[in-house]
C-alpha positions in Angstrom: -4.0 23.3 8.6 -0.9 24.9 9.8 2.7 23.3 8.8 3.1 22.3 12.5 0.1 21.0 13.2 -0.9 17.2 13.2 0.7 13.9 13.1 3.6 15.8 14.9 4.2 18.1 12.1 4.4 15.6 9.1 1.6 17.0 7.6 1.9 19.6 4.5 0.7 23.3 4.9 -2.7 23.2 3.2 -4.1 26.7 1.5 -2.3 29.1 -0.9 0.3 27.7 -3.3 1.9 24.6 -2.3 5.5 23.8 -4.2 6.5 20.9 -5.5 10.0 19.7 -3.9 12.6 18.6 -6.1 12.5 14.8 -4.7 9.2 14.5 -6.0 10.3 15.5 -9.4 13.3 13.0 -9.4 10.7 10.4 -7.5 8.9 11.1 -10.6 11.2 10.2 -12.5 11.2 6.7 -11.5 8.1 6.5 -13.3 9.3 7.9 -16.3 11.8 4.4 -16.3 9.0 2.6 -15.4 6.3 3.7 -18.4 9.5 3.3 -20.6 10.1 0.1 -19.6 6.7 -0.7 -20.6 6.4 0.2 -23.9 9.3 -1.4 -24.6 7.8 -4.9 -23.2 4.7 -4.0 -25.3 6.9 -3.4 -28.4 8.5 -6.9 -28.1 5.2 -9.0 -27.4 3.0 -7.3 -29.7 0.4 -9.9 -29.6 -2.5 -10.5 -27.3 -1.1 -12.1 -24.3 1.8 -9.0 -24.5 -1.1 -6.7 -24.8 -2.8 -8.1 -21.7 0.3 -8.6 -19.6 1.3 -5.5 -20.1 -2.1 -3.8 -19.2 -2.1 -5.8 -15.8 1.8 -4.5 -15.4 0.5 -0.8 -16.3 -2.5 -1.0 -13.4 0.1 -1.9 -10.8 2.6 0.3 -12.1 -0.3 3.0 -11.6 -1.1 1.8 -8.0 2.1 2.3 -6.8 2.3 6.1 -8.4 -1.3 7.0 -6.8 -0.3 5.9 -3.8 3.3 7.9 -3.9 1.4 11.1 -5.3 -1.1 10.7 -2.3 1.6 10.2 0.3 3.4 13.4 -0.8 0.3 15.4 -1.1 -0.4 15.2 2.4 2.9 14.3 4.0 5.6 17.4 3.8 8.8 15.8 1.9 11.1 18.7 3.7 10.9 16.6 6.8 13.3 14.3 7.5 11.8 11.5 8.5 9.1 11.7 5.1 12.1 12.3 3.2 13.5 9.1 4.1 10.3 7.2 3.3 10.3 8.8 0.2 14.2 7.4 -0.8 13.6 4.0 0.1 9.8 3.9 -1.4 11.6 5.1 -4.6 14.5 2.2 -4.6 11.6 -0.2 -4.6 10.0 1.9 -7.2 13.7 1.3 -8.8 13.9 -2.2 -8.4 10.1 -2.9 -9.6 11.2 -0.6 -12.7 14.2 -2.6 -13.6 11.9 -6.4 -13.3 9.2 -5.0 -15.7 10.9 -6.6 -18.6 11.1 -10.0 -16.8 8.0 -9.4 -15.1 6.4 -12.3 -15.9 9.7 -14.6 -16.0 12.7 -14.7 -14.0 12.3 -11.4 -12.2 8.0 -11.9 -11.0 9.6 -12.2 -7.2 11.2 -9.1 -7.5 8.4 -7.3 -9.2 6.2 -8.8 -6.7 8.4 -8.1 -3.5 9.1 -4.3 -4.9 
């Protein structure tokens, strides 16, 4: 499939050596908070319950980065308009980051919402 083709262009180039953009390494790096973020809640509830809560916290955390890395393997993130998916997908990613600790507390609506 050509760049221009499909879904009025959105689509990536598929075939030969496809680049990776530098707002998929910084959305990456979202995740990077996020995992962090983790095993730091894991590290303060070593127990059971932290064990499991944080396991449930890592599937959804996991979700959401499949679903990123699948939206940027077939949308091109040069485009403007992906682009700008892409910036507010990753404040959520942001703000679901920053309620991990409080995940199960104070901050589960945020998590939740993000």
């Amino acid at each position: 499939m050509t760049r221009g083709a499909g879904l009025g262009g959105l689509l990536r180039a598929r075939g030969g050596s496809v680049r990776v953009t530098p707002m998929e390494l910084f959305f990456d790096l979202v995740y990077v908070l996020a995992v962090t973020q983790l095993s730091h809640l894991l590290l303060e509830h070593l127990d059971v319950r932290g064990a499991a809560q944080t396991a449930l916290l890592v599937v959804a955390v996991w979700e959401a980065w499949i679903y990123n890395a699948w939206f940027t393997n077939w949308f091109d993130p040069d485009r403007r308009v992906v682009r700008l998916v892409l910036v507010e997908v990753m404040g959520a990613s942001l703000l679901m980051s920053a309620a991990l600790p409080e995940a199960f507390g104070e901050r589960g609506l945020l998590f939740a919402g993000a």
